[in-house]
FIPA-451006 format. One record per residue (C-alpha): residue in three letters; y, z, x. Coordinates in steps of 0.05 Angstrom, whole numbers, padded with zeros to 5 digits. Each point is the difference from the previous one (the first is absolute). Layout:
// FIPA-451006
 type     c2     c3     c1
  Ala      Y      Z      X
...
END
This chain:
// FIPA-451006
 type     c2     c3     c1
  Unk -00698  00200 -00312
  Unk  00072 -00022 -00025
  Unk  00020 -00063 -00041
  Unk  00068  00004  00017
  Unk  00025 -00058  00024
  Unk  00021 -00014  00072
  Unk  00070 -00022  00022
  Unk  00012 -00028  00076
  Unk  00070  00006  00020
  Unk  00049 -00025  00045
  Unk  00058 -00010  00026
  Unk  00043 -00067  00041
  Unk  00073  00012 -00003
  Unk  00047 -00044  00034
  Unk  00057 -00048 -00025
  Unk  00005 -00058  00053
  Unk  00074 -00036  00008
  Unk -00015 -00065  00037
  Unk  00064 -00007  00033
  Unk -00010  00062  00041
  Unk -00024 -00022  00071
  Unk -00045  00060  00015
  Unk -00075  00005 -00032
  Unk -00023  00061 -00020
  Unk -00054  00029  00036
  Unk -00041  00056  00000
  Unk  00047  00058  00030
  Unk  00041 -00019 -00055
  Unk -00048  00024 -00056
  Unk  00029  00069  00013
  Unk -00052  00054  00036
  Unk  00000  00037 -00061
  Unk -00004 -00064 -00047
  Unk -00068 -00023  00034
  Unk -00051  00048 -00036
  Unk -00071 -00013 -00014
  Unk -00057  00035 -00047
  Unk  00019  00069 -00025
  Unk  00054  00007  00045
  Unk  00025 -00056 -00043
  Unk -00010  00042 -00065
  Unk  00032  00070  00029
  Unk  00059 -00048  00010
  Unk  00011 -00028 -00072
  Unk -00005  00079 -00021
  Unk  00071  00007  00039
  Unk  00037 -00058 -00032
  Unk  00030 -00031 -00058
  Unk -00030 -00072  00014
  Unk -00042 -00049 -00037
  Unk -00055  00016  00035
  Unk  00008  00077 -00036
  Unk  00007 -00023 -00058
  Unk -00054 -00045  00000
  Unk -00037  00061  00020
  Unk  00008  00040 -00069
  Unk -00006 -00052 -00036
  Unk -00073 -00015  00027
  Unk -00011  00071 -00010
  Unk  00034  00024 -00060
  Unk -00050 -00060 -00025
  Unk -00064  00036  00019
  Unk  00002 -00039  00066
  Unk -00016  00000  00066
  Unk  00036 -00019  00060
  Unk -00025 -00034  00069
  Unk  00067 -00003  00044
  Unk -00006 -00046  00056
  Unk  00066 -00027  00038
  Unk  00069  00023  00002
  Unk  00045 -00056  00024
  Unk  00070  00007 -00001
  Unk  00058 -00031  00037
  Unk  00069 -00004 -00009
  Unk  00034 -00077 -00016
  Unk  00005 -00039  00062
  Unk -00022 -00073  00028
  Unk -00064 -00035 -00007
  Unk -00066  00053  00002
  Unk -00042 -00015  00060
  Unk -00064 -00039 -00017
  Unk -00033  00061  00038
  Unk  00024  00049 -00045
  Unk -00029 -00044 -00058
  Unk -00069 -00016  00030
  Unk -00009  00072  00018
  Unk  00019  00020 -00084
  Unk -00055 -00050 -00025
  Unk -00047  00025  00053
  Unk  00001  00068 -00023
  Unk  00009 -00015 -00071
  Unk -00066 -00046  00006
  Unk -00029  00056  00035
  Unk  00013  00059 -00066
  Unk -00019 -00057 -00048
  Unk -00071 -00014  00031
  Unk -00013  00071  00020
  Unk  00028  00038 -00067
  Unk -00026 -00004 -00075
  Unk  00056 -00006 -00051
  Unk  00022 -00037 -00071
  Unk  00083 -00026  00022
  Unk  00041 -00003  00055
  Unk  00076  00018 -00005
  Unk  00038 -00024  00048
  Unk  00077  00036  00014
  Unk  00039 -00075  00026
  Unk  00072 -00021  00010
  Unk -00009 -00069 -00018
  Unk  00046 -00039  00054
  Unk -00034  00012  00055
  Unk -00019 -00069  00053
  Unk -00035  00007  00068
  Unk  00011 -00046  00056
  Unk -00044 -00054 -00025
  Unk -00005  00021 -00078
  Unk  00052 -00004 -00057
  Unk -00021  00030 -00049
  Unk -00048  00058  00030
  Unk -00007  00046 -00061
  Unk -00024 -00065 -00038
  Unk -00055 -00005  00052
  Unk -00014  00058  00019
  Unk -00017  00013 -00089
  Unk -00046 -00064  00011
  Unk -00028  00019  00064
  Unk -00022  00072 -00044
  Unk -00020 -00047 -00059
  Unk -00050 -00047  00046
  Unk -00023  00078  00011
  Unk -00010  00038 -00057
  Unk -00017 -00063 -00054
  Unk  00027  00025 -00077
  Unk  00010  00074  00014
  Unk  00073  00019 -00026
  Unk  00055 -00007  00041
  Unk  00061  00032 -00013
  Unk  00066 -00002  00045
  Unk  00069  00023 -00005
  Unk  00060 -00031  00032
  Unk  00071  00005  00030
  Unk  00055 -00028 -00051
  Unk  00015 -00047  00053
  Unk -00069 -00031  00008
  Unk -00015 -00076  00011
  Unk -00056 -00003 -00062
  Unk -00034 -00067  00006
  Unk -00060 -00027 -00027
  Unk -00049  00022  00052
  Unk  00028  00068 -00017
  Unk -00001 -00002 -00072
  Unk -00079 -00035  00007
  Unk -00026  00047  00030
  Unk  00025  00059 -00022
  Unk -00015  00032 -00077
  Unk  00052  00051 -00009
  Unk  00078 -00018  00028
  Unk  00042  00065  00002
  Unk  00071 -00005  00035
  Unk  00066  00053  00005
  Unk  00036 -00007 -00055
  Unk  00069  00027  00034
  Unk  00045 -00016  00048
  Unk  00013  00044  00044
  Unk -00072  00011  00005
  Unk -00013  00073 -00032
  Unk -00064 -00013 -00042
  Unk -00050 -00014  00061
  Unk -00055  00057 -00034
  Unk  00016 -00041 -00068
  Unk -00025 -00056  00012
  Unk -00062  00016  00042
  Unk -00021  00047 -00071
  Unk  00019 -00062 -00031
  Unk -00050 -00039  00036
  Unk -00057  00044 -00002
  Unk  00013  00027 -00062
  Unk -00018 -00077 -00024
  Unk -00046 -00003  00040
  Unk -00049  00056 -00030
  Unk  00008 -00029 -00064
  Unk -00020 -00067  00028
  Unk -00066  00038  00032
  Unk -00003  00033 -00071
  Unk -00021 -00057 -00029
  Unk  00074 -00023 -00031
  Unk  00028 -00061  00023
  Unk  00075 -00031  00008
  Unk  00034 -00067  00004
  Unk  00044 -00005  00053
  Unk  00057 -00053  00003
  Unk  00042 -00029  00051
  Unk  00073 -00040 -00005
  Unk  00027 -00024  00065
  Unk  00070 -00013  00009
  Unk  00025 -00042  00054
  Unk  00059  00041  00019
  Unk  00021  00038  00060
  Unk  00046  00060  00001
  Unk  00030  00047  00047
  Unk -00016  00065 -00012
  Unk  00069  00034  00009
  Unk  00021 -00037 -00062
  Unk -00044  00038 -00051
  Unk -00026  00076 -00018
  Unk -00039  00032 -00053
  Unk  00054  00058 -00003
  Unk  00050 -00051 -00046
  Unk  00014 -00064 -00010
  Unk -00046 -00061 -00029
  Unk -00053  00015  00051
  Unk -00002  00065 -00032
  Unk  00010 -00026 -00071
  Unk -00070 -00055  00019
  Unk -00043  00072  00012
  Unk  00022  00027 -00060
  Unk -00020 -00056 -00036
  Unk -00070  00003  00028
  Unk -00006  00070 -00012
  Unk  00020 -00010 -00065
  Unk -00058 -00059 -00011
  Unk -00047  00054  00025
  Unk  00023  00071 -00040
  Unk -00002 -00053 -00066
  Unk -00071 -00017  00022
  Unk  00001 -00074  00017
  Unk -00015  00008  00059
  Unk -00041  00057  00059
  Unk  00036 -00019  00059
  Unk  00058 -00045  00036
  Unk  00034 -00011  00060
  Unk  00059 -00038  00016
  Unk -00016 -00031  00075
  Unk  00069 -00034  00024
  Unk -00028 -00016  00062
  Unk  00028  00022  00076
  Unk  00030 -00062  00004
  Unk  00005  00007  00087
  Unk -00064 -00041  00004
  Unk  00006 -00072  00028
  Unk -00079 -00018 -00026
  Unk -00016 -00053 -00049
  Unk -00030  00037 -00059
  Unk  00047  00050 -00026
  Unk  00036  00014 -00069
  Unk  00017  00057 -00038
  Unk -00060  00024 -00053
  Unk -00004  00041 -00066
  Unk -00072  00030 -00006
  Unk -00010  00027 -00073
  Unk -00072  00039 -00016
  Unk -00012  00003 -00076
  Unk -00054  00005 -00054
  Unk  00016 -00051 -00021
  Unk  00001 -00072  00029
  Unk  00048 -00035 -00030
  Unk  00055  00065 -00005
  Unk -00005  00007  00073
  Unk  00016 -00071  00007
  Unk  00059 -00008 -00048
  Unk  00027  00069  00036
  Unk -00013 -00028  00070
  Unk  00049 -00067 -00017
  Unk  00053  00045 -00029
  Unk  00004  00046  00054
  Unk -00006 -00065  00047
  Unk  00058 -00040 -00033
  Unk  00040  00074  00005
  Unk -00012  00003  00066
  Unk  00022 -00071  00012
  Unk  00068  00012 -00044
  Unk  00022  00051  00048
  Unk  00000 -00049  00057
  Unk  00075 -00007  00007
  Unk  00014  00073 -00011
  Unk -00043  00021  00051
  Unk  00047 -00036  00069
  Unk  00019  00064  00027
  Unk  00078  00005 -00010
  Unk  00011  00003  00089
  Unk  00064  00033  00032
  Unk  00030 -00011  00062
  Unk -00002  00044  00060
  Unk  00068 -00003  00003
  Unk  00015  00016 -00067
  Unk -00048  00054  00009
  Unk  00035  00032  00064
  Unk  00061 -00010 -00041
  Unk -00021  00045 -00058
  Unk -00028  00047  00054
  Unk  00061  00010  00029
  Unk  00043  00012 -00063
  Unk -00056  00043 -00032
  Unk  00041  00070 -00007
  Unk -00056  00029 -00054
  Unk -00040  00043  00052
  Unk -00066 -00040 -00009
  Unk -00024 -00052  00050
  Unk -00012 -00073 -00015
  Unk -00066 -00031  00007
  Unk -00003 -00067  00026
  Unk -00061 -00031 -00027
  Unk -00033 -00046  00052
  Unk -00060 -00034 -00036
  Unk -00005 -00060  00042
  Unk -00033  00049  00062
  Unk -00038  00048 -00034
  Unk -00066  00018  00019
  Unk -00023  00020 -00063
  Unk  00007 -00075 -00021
  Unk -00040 -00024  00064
  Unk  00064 -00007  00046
  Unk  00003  00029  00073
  Unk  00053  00039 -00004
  Unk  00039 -00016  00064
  Unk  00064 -00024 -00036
  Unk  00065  00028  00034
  Unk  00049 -00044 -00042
  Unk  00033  00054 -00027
  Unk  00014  00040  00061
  Unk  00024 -00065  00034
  Unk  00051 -00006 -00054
  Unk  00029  00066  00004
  Unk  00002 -00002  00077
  Unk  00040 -00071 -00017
  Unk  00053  00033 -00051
  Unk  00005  00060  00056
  Unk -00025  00049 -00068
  Unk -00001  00057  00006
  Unk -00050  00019 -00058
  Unk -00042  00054  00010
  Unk -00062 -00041 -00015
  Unk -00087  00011  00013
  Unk -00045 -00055 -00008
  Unk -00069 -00018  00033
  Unk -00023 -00052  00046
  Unk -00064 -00017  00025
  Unk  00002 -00020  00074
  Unk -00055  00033  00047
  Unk  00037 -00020  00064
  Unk  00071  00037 -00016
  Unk -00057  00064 -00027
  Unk -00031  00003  00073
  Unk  00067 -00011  00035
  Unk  00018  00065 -00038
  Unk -00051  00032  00021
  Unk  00003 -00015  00073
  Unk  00074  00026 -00012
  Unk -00009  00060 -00029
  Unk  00040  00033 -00055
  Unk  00076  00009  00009
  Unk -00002 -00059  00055
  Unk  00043 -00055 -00016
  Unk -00014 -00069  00022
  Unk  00021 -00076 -00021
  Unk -00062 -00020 -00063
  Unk -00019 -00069 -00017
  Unk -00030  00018 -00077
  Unk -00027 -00052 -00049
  Unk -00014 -00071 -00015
  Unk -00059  00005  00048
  Unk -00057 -00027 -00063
  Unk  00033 -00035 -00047
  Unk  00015 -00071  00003
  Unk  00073 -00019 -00004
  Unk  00024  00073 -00004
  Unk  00065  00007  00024
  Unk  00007  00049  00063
  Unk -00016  00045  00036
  Unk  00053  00046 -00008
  Unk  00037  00015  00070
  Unk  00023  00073  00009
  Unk  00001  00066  00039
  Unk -00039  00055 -00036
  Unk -00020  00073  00008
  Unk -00075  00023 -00011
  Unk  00011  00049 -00052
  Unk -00081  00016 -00010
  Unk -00065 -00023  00007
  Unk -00057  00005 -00042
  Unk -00083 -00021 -00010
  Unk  00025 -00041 -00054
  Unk -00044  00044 -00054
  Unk  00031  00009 -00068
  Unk -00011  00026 -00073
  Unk  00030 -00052 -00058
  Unk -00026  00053 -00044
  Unk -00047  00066 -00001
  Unk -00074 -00044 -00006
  Unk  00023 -00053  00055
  Unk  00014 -00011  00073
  Unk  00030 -00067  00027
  Unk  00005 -00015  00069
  Unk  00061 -00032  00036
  Unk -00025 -00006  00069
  Unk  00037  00044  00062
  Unk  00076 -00010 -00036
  Unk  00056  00034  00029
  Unk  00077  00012 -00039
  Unk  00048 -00031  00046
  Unk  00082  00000 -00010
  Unk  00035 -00052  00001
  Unk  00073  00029 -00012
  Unk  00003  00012 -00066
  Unk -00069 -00037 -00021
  Unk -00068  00032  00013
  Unk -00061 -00042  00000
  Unk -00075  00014 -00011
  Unk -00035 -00033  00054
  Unk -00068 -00003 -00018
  Unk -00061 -00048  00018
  Unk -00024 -00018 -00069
  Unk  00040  00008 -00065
  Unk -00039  00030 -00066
  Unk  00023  00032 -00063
  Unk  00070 -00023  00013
  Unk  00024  00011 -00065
  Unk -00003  00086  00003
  Unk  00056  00039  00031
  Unk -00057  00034  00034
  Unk -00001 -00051  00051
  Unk  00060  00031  00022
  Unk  00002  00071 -00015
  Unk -00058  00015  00030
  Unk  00036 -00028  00063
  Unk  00054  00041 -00009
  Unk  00044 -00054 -00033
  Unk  00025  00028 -00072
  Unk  00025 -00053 -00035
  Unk  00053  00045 -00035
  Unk  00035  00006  00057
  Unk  00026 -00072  00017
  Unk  00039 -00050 -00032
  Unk -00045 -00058  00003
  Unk -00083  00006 -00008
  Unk -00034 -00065  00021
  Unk -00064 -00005 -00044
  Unk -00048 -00053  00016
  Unk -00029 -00014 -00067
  Unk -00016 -00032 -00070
  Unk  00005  00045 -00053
  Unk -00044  00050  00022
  Unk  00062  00042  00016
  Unk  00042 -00001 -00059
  Unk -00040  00070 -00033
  Unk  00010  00038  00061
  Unk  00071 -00021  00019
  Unk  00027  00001 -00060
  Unk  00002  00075  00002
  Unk  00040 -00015  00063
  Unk  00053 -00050 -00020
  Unk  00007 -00046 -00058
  Unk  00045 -00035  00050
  Unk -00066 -00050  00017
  Unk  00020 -00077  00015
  Unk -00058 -00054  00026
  Unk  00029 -00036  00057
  Unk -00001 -00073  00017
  Unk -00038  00001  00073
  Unk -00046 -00046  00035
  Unk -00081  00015  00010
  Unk -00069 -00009 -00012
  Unk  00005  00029 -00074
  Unk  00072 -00025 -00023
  Unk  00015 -00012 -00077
  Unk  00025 -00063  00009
  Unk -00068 -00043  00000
  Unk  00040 -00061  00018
  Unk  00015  00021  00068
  Unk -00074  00002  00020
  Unk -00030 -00072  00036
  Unk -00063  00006 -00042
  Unk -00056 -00040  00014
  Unk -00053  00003 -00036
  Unk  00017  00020 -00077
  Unk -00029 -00043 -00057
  Unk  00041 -00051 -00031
  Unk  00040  00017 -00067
  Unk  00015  00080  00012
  Unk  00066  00033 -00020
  Unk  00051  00010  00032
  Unk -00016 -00069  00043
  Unk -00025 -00055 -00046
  Unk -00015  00023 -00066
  Unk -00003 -00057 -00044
  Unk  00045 -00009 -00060
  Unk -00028  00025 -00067
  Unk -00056  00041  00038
  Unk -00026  00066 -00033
  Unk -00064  00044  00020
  Unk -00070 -00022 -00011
  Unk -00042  00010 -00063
  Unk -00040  00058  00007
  Unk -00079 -00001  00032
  Unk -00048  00054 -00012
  Unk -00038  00023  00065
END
């Protein structure tokens, strides 16, 4: 009969933006990114995610693992309460039926369904109510929305510490890792700082800068041994809900180290602030660079404010209606999701030409659609590889020309910030002048081996930079950049 201790494990991955107009359901959960059981565990064995590294850590620790639910979904609108019923169901389900010492639990953090704000926060109570003062341990997008209900309910607080997003099987051996001490018998103080501060993320990245500078710091507190753990949380700020802030969770050995650490790296965090408004370009000024641009590589035209990666729809055709309005002749690829213009070029068929209505068929206030004859260059099942250990899925897409600018129709938009998304349509971003990339910062690492000619643009949508342009409804009172008030700085630190 073993001792070893028993780990249940899952995962709930989504990152809500609540000015998209289309919930998330089911279908969206990818078919490959809906796994239950052992089927579950086989999957973790072919990827570099938290849920992986959770895994060795639980078992380089003598442990054992119970895998239960794979959840995973790319950014989009409000998760169906469905979808969310269904996850406690079967979660409720493992934790009566299954004999174990912790959960771990694999979250983004800014996830809302239709009718809850701050799901992650109730789904850890909901698993709380469930399995009384057995260790739970979770790890967490960079961007999540950490609240109190979160930080209540849950022992161990793990989150990225970069930006893009390359330490995923970090931070879930991270969280485990701390967790088998905890079962061990050693415990932790965990602290919390909030900040009441939102920022866009195309104004910040752990590859340089002060945001980089802030994780240094914290690494620093922990290779000197003040503290185990940190994580900076500057919060997905495209979330119109009334509890939300940015966080810094320390774990230490001590109490009051952790806390003194958590209010330096706060008030760091909060110094940043200015630095952080993402320095915006014009389209024009980008289409004029384009067009004098005699070094060979393209220019990427950084469109942050419809990515889907942030939780944006991705139907945007600004910048093809502004080089159809300059009569440019760029030769220029982007992507736009529009399921209409994708079956009409499918009813075509490729190397028919026809007059397309594309974009601005989600979003509210987008500018469009763009008006123009185009020629079905391909059509496709929408299937595509970001890299070796994952498939995305775009929908039925099909590359149509538009003169000299070929769009990516798709139905859905996901890991927009890979050149995959075009080459494996047969769109090589090498070969054009302009590259349209919906996203944050997640592309800067693999465009910059592409061009260093990389400018942000100032366009409208559900995830744009400019937080001032949103009609926001329901954010608390006193949060920067609205209402801050004079003299403010972050919260003393609380241990959790």
């Amino acid at each position: 009969m073993t001792n070893a201790k028993r780990v249940l494990i899952f995962e709930f991955h989504q990152e809500t933006n609540t000015f998209n107009p289309l919930t998330t359901p089911l279908a969206r959960f990818q078919p490959d990114c809906i796994l239950e059981g052992d089927a579950c565990y086989q999957k973790t064995l072919k990827s570099n995610g938290a849920v992986t590294g959770a895994v060795a850590a639980v078992t380089e620790a003598g442990g054992e693992v119970i895998p239960t639910l794979f959840l995973h979904s790319s950014s989009g609108g409000r998760v169906e309460d469905s979808v969310f019923d269904q996850l406690r169901q079967r979660l409720k389900f493992y934790i009566e039926n299954e004999t174990f010492d912790a959960v771990y639990a694999a979250l983004h953090g800014a996830t809302c369904t239709e009718s809850v704000d701050d799901a992650c926060g109730e789904l850890l109570s909901y698993i709380r109510s469930l399995v009384g003062d057995r260790v739970i341990a979770a790890s967490f997008d960079l961007h999540a929305n950490i609240t109190k209900k979160v930080l209540k309910n849950a022992d161990i607080i793990c989150g990225y510490n970069t930006y893009p997003h390359v330490d995923l099987y970090q931070t879930g051996y991270r969280a485990a890792a701390l967790c088998m001490e905890r079962l061990s018998g050693k415990n932790h103080f965990m602290a919390a700082v909030g900040a009441d501060m939102l920022i866009p993320p195309s104004g910040y990245t752990s590859l340089e800068g002060p945001f980089h500078d802030l994780i240094q710091k914290g690494k620093q507190m922990v290779a000197s041994g003040q503290i185990r753990d940190f994580t900076v949380f500057p919060v997905q700020p495209w979330l119109d809900i009334p509890d939300i802030k940015s966080r810094i969770v320390t774990i230490g050995d001590d109490a009051d180290q952790a806390k003194v650490c958590a209010e330096a790296l706060a008030m760091g965090l909060f110094s940043m602030r200015e630095q952080a408004n993402t320095k915006l370009t014009s389209l024009d000024d980008i289409i004029d660079i384009a067009e004098r641009n005699k070094s060979g590589k393209p220019v990427i035209l950084a469109d942050p404010a419809d990515s889907p990666n942030g939780g944006c729809v991705g139907d945007s055709p600004v910048v093809a209606m502004r080089l159809q309005e300059r009569n440019s002749h760029l030769r220029t690829c982007m992507f736009v999701v529009d399921p209409e213009a994708v079956k009409q070029a499918f009813a075509l068929g490729v190397c028919k030409t026809a007059k397309f209505k594309v974009g601005a068929g989600f979003t509210k206030g987008m500018p469009g659609p763009f008006v123009a004859e185009g020629t079905v260059r391909s059509l496709h099942d929408g299937n595509f590889h970001p890299d070796k250990n994952n498939v995305k899925y775009l929908g039925k897409s099909a590359v149509v020309s538009f003169g000299t600018i070929d769009i990516l129709l798709c139905c859905q938009g996901s890991s927009s910030g890979s050149p995959m998304i075009f080459r494996s349509f047969g769109m090589e971003p090498l070969h054009y002048d302009l590259v349209v990339v919906k996203a944050n910062t997640s592309f800067r690492a693999p465009y910059s081996t592409i061009s260093d000619l990389i400018y942000v643009a100032d366009t409208p949508g559900a995830g744009a930079s400019n937080l001032k342009l949103f009609n926001w409804e329901n954010l608390p009172a006193g949060l920067y950049p609205f209402d801050l008030p004079e003299g403010y700085t972050p919260e003393k630190a609380t241990l959790w």
